[in-house]
DSSP file (Angstrom, degrees, kcal/mol; ACC not computed):
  #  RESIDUE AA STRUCTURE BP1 BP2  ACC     N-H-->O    O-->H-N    N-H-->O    O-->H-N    TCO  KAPPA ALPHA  PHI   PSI    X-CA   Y-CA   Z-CA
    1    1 A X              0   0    0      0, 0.0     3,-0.1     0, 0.0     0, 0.0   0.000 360.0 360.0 360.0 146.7  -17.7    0.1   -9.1
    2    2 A X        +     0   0    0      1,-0.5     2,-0.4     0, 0.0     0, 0.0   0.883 360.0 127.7  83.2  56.1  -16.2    3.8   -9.6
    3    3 A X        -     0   0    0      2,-0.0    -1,-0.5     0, 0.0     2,-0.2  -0.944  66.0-123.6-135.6 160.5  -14.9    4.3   -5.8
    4    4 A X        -     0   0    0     -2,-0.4     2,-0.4    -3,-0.1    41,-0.1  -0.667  27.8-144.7-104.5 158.1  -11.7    5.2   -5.8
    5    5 A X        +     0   0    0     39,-0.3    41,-2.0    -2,-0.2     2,-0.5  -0.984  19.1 174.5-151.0 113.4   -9.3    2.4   -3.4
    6    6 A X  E     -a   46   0A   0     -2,-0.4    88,-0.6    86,-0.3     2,-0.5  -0.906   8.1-169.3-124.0 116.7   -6.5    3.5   -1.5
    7    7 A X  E     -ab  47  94A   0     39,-2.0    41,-3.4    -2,-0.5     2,-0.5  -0.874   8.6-155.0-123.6 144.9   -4.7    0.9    0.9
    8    8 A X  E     -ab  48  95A   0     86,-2.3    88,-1.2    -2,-0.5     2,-0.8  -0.918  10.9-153.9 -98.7 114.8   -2.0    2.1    3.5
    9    9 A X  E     +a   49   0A   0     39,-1.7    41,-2.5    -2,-0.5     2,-0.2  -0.751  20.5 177.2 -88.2 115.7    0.5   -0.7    4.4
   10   10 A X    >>  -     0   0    0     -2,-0.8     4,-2.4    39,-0.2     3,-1.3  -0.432  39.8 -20.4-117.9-166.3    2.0   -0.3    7.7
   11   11 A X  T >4 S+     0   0    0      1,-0.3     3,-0.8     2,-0.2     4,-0.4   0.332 133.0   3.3  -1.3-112.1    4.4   -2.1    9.9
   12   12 A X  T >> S+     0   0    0      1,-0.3     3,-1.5     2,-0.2     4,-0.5   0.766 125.8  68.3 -47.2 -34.9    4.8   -5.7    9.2
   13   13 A X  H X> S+     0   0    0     -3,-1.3     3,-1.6     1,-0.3     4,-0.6   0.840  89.0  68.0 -83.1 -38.8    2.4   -5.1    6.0
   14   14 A X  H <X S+     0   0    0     -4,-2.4     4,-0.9    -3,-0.8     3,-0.5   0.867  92.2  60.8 -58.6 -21.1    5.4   -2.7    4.1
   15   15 A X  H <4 S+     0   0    0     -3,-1.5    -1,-0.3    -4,-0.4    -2,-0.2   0.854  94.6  59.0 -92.1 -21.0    7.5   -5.9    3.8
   16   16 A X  H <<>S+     0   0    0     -3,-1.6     5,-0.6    -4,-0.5     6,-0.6   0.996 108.0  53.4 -43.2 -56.0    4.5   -7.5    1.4
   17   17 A X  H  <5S+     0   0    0     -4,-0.6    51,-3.0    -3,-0.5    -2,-0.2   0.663  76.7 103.6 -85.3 -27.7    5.3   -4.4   -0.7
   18   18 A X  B ><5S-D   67   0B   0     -4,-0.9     3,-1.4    49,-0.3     4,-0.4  -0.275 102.9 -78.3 -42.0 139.9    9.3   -4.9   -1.2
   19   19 A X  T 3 5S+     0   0    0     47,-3.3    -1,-0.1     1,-0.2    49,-0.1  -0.034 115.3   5.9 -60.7 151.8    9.3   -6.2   -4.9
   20   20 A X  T 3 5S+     0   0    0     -3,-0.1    -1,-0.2     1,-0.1     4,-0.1   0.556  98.5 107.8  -0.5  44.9    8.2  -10.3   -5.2
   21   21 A X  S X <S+     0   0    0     -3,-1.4     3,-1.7    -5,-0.6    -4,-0.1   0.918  80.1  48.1 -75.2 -48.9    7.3  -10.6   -1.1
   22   22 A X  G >  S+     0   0    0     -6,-0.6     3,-9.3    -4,-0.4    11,-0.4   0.960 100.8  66.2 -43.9 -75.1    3.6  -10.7   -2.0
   23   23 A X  G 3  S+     0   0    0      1,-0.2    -1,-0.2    10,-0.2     9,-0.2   0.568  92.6  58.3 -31.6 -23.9    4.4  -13.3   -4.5
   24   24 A X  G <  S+     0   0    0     -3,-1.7     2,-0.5    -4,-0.1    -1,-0.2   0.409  96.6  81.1 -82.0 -20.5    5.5  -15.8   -1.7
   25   25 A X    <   +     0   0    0     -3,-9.3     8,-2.2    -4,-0.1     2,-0.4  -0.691  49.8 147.7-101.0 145.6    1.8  -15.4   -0.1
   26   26 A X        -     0   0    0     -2,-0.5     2,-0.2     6,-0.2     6,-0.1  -0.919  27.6-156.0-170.3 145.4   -1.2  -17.4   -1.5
   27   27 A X    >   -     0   0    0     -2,-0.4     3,-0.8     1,-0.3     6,-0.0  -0.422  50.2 -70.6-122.7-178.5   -4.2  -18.7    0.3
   28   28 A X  T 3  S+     0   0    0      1,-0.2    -1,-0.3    -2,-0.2     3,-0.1  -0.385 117.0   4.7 -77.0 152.8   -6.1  -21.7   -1.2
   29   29 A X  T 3  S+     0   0    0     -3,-0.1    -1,-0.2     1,-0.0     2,-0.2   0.573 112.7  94.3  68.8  -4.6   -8.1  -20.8   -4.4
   30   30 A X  S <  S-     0   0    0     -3,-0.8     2,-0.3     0, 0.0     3,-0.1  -0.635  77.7-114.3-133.2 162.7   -6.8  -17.4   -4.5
   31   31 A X        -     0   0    0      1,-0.2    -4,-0.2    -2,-0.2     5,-0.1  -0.805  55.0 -61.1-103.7 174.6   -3.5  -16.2   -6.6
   32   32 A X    >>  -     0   0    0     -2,-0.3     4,-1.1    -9,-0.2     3,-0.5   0.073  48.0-115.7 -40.9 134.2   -0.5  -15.1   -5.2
   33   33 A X  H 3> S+     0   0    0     -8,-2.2     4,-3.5   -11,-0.4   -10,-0.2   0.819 115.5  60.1 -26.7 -54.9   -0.8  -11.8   -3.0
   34   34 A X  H 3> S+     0   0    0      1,-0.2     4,-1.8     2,-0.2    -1,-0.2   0.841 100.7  46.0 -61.3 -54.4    1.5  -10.2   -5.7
   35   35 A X  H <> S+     0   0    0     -3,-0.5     4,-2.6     2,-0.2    -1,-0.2   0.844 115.5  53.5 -54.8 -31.5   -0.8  -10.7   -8.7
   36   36 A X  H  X S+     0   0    0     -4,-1.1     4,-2.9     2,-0.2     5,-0.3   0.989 112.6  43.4 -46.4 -71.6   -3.6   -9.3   -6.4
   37   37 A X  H  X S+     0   0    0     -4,-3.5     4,-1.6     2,-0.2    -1,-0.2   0.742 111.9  45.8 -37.9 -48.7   -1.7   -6.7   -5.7
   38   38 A X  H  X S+     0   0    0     -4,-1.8     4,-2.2     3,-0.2    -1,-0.2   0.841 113.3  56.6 -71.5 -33.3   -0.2   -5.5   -9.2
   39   39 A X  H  X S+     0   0    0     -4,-2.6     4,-1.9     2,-0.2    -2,-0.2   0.977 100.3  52.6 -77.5 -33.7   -3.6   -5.9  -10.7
   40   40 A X  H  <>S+     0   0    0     -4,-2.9     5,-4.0    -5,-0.2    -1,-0.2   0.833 115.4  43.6 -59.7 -29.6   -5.4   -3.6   -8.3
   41   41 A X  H ><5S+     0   0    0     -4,-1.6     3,-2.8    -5,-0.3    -1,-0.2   0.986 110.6  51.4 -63.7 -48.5   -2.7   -0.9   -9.3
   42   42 A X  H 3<5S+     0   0    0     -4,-2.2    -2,-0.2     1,-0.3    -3,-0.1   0.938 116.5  46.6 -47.6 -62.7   -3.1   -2.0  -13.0
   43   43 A X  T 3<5S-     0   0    0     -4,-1.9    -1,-0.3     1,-0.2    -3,-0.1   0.440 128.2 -98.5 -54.2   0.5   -7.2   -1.3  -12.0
   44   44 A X  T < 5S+     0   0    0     -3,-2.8   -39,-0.3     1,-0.3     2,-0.2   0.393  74.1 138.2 115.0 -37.8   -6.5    1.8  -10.4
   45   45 A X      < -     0   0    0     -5,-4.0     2,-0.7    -6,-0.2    -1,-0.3  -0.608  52.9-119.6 -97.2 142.7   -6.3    1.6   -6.6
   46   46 A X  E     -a    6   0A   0    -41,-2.0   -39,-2.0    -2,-0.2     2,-0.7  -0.757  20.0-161.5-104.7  95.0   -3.3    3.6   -4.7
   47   47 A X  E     -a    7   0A   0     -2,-0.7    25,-1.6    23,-0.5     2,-0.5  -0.720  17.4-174.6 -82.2 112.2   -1.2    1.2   -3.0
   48   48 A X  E     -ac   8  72A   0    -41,-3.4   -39,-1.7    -2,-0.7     2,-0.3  -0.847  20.9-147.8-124.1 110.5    0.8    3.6   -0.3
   49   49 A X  E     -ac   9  73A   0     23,-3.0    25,-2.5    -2,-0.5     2,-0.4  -0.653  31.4-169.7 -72.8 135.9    3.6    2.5    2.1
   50   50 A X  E     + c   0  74A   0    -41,-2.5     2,-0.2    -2,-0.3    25,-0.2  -0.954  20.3 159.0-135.4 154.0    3.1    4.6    5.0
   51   51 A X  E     - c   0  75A   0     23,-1.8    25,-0.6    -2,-0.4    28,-0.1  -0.910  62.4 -88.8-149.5-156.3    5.2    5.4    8.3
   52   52 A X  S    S-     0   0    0      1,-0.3    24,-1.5    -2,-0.2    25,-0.4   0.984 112.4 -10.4 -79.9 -41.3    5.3    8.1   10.9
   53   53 A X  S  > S-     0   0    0      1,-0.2     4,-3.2    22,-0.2    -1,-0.3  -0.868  71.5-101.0-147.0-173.7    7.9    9.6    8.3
   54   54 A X  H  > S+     0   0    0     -2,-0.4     4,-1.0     1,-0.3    -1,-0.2   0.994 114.2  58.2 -84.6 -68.2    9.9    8.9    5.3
   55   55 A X  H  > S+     0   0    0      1,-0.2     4,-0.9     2,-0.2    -1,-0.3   0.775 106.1  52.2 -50.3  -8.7   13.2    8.2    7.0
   56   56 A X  H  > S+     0   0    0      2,-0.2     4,-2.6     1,-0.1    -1,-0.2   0.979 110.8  48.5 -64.1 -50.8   11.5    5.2    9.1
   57   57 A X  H  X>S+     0   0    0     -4,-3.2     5,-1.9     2,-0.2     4,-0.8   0.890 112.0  49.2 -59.3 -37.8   10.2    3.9    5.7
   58   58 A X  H >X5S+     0   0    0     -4,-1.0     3,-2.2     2,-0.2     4,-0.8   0.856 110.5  52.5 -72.0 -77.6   14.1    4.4    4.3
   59   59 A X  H 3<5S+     0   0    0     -4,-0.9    -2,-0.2     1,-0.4    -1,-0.2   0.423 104.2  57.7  37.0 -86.1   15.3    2.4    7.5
   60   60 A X  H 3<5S-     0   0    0     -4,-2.6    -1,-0.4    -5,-0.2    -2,-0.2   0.553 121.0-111.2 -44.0 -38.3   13.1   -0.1    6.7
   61   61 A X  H <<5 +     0   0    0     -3,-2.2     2,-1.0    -4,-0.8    -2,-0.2   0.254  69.7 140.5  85.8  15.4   14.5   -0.6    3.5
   62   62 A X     << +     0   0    0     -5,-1.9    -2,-0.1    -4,-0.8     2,-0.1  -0.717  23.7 155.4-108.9 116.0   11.7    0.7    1.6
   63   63 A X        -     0   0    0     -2,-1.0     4,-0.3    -3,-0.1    -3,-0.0  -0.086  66.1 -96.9 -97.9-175.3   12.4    2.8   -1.5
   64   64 A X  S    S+     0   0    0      2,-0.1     7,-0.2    -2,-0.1     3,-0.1   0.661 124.2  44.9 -45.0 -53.8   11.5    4.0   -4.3
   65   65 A X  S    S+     0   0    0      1,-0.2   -46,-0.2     4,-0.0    -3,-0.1   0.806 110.4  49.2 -86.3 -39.8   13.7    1.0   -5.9
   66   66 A X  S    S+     0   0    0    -48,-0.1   -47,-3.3    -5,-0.1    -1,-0.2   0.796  91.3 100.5-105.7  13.9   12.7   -1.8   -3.8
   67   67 A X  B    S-D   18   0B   0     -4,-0.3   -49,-0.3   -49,-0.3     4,-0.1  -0.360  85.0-101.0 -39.3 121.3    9.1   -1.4   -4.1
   68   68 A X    >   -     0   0    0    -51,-3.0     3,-1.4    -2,-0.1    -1,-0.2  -0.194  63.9 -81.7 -60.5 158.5    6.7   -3.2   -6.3
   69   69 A X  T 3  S+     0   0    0      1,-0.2     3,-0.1    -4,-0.1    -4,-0.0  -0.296 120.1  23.7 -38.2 132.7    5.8   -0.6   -9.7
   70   70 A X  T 3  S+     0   0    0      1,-0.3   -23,-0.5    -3,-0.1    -1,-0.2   0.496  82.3 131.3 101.3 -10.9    3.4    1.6   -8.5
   71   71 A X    <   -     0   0    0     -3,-1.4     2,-0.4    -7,-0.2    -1,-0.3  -0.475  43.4-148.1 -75.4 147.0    3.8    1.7   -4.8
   72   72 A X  E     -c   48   0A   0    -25,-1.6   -23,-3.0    -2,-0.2     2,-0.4  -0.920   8.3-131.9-125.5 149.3    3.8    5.2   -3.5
   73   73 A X  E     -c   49   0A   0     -2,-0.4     2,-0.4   -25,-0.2   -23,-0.1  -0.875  30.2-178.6-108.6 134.1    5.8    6.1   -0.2
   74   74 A X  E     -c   50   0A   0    -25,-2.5   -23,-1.8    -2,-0.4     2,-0.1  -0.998  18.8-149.8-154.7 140.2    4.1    8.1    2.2
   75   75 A X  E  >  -c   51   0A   0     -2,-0.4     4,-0.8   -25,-0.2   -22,-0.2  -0.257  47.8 -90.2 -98.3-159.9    4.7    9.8    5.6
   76   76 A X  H  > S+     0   0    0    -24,-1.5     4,-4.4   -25,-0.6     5,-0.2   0.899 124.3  54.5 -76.1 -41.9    2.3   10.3    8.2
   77   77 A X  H  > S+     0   0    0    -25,-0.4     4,-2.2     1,-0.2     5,-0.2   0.982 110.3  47.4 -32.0 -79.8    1.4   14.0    6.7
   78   78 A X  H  > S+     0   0    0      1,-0.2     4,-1.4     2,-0.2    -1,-0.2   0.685 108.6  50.8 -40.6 -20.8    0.7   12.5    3.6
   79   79 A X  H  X S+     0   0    0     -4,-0.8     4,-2.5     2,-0.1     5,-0.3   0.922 112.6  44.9 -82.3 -52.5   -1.5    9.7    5.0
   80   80 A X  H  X S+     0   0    0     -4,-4.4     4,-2.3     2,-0.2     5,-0.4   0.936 111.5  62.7 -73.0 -26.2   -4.0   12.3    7.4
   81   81 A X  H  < S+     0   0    0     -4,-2.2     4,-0.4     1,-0.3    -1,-0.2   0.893 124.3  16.6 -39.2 -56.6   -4.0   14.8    3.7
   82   82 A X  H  < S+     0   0    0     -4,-1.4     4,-0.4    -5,-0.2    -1,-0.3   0.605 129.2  53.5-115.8  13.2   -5.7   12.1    1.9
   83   83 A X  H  X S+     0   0    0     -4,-2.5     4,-0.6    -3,-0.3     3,-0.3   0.899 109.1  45.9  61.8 -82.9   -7.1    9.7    4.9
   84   84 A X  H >X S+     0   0    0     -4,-2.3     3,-3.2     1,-0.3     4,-0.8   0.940 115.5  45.7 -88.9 -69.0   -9.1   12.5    7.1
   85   85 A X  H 3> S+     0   0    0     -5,-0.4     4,-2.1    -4,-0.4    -1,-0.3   0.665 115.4  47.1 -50.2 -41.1  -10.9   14.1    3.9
   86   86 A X  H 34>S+     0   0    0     -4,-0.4     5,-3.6    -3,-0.3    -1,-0.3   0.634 111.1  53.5 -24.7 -47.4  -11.8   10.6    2.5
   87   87 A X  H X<5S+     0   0    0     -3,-3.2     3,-2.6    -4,-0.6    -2,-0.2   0.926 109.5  48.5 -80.2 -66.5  -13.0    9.6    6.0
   88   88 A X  H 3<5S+     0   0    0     -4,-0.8     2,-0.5     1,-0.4    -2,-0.2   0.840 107.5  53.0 -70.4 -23.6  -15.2   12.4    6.2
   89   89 A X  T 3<5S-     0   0    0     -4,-2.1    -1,-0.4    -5,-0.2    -2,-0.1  -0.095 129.7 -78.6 -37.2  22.8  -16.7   12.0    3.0
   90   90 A X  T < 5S+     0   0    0     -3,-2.6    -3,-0.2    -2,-0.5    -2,-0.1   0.424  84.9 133.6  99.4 -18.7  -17.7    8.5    3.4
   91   91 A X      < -     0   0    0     -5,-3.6     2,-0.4    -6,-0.2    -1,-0.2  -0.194  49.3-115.0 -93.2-164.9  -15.0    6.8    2.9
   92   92 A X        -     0   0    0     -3,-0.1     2,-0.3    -6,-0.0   -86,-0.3  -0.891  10.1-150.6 -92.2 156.3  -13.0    4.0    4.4
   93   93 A X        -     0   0    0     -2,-0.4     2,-0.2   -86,-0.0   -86,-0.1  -0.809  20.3-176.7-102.7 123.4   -9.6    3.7    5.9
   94   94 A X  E     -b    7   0A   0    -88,-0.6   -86,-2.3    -2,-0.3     2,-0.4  -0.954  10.1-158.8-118.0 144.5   -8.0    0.5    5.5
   95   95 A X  E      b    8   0A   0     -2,-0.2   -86,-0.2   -88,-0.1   -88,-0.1  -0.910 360.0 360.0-130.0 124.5   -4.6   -0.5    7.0
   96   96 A X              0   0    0    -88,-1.2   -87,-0.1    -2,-0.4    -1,-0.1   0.076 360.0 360.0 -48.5 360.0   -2.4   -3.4    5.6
């Protein structure tokens, strides 16, 4: 507890993040991907759609607007800014 949780969603993984995709996934025992997800923002953790830039992610169709609440859009800049310092401190990288 009290580590800070940042997950990057990339390729296939940004279309979980498009507003009730997540909801559609559920594994046995588990809830839906989508409550997982909105509570780990609720809790804190920095849910980031990422691509080599922002116009790929608009392409993609991922906005501001068709995001779940709380999703942040992030290009490749943004990703090595808060990534590489993380990394060397200790932390981990994980990608969606």
């Amino acid at each position: 507890m009290g580590n800070k949780a940042r997950v990057y969603a990339t390729t296939a993984g940004l279309e979980l993040l498009k507003k009730g995709a997540a909801d559609k996934v559920q594994l046995p025992g588990y809830p839906p991907l989508g409550q997982i997800l909105r509570d780990a923002i609720k809790c804190g953790a920095e849910v980031c759609a990422c691509a080599a830039s922002n116009e790929i992610l608009k392409n993609q169709g991922i906005t501001p607007e068709t995001v779940e609440p709380g999703v942040k859009l992030e290009d490749m800049i943004g990703f090595l800014n808060g990534a590489l310092p993380a990394a060397k401190n200790g932390g981990v990288v994980t990608f969606v």
